[in-house]
Backbone as JSON Lines, residues from 0, in Angstrom:
{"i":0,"aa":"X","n":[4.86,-7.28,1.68],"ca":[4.09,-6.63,2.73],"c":[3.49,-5.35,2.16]}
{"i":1,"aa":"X","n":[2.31,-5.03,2.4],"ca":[1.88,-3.68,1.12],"c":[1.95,-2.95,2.39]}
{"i":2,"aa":"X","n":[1.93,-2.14,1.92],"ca":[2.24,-0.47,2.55],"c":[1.11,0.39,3.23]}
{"i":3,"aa":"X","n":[0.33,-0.2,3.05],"ca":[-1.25,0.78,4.3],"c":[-1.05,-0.09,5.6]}
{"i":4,"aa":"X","n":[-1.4,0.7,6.23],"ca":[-2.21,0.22,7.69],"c":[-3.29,0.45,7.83]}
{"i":5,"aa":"X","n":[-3.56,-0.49,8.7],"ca":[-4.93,-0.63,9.4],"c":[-5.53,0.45,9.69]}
{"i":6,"aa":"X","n":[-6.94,0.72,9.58],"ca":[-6.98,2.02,10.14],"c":[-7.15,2.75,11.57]}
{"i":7,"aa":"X","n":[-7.04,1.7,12.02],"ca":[-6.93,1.85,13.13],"c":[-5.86,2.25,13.73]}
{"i":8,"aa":"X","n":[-4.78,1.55,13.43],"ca":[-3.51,1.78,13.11],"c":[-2.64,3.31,12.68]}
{"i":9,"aa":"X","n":[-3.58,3.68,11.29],"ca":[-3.23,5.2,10.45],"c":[-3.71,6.12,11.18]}
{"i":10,"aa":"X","n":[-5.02,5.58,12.06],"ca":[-5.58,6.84,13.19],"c":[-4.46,7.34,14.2]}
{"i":11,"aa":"X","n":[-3.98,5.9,14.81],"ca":[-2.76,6.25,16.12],"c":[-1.44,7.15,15.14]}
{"i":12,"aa":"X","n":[-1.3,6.91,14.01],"ca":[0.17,7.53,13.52],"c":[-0.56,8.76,13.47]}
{"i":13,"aa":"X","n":[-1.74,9.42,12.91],"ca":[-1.94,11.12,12.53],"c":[-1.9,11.5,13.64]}
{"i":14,"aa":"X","n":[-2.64,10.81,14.87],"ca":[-2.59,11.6,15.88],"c":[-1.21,11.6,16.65]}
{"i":15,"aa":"X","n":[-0.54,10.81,16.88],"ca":[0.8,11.19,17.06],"c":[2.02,11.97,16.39]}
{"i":16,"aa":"X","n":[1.27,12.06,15.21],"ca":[2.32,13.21,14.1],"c":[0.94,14.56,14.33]}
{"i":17,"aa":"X","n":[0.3,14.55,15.12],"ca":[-0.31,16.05,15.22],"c":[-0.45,16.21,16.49]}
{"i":18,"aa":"X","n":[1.01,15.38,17.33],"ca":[0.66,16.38,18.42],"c":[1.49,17.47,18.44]}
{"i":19,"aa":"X","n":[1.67,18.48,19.28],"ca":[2.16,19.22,19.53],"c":[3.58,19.75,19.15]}
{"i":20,"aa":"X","n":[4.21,18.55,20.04],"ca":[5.62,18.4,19.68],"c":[5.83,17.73,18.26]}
{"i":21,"aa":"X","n":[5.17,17.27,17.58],"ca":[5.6,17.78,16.36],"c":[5.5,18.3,15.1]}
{"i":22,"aa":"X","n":[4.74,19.79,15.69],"ca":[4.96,20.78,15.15],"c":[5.96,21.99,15.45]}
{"i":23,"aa":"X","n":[6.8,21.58,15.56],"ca":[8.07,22.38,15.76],"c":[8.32,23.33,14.12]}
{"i":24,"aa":"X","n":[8.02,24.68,14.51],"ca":[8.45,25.53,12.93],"c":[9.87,25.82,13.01]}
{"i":25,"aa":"X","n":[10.5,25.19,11.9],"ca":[12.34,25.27,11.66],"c":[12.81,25.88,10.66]}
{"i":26,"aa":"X","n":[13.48,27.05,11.4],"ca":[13.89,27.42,9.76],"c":[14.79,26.91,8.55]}
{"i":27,"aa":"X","n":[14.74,27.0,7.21],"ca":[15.33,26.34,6.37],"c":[16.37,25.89,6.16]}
{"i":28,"aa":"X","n":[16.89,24.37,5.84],"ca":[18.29,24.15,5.74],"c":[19.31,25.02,5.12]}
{"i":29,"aa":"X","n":[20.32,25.54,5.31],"ca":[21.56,26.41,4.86],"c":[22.25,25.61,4.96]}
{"i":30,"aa":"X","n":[22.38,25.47,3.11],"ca":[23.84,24.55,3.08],"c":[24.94,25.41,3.17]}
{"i":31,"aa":"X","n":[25.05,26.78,3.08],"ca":[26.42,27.65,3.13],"c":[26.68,27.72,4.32]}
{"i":32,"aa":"X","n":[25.79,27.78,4.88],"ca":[26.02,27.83,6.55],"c":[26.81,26.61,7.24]}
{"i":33,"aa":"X","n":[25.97,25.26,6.29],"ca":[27.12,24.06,7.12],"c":[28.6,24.39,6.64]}
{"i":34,"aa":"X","n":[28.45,24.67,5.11],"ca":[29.7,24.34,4.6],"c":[30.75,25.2,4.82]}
{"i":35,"aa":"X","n":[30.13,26.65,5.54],"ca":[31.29,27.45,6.02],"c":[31.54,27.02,7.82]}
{"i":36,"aa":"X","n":[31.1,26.2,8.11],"ca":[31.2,25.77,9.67],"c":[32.36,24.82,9.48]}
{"i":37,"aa":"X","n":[31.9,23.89,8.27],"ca":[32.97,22.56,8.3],"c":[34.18,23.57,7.54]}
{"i":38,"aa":"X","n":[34.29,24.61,6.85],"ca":[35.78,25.18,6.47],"c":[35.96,25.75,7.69]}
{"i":39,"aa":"X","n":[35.7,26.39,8.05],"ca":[35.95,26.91,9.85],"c":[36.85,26.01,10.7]}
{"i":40,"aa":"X","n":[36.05,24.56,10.77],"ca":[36.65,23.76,11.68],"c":[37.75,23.06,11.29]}
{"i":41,"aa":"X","n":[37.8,23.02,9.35],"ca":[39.34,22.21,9.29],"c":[40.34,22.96,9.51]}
{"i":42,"aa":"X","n":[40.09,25.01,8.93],"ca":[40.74,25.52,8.98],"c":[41.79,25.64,10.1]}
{"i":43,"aa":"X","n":[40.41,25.57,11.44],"ca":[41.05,25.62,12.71],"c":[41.85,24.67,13.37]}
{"i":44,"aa":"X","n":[41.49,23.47,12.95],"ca":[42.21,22.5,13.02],"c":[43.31,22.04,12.42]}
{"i":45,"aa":"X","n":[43.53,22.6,11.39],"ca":[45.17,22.35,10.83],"c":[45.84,23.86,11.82]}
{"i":46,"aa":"X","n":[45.61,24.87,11.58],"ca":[46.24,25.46,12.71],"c":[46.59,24.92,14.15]}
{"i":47,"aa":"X","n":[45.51,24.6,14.87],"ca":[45.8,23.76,16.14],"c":[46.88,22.71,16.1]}
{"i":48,"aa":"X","n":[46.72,22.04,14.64],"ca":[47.68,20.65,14.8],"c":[48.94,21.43,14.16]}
{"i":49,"aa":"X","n":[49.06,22.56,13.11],"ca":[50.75,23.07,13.22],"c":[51.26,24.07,14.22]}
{"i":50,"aa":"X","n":[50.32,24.43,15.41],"ca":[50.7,24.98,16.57],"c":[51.33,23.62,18.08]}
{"i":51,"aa":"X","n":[50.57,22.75,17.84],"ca":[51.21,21.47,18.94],"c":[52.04,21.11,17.92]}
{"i":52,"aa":"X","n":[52.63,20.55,16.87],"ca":[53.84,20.11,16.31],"c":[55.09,21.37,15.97]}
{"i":53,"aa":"X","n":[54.47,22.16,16.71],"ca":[55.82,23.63,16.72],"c":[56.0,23.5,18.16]}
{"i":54,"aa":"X","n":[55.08,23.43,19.14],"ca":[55.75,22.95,20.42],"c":[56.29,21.89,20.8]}
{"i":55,"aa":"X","n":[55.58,20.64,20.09],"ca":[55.98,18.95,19.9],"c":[57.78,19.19,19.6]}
{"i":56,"aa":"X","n":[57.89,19.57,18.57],"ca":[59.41,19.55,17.58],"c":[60.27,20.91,18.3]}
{"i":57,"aa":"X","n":[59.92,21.69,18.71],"ca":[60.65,22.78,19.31],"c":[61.45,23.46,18.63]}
């Protein structure tokens, strides 16, 4: 199957990739930012799980 479309076709995709909505300006991916979210959440989560197995075990 080759890879162009019709142009009729390539007309409906530009104009639907120029509408409005999607031009949304985003700022840049931060990978430190995920990767201190996901240490955050295991951190917090092994705490949470040796705080219920200190009430679990008593």
């Amino acid at each position: 199957m080759p890879g162009k479309l019709y142009p009729e076709d390539q007309k409906r995709v530009e104009e639907y990739l120029s509408s409005p909505t999607h031009q949304v300006e985003r700022k840049p991916f931060n990978v430190w930012l995920l990767l201190g979210g996901i240490t955050l959440m295991v951190i917090f989560m092994g705490l949470l799980s040796r705080l219920l197995s200190w009430f679990a075990l008593g």
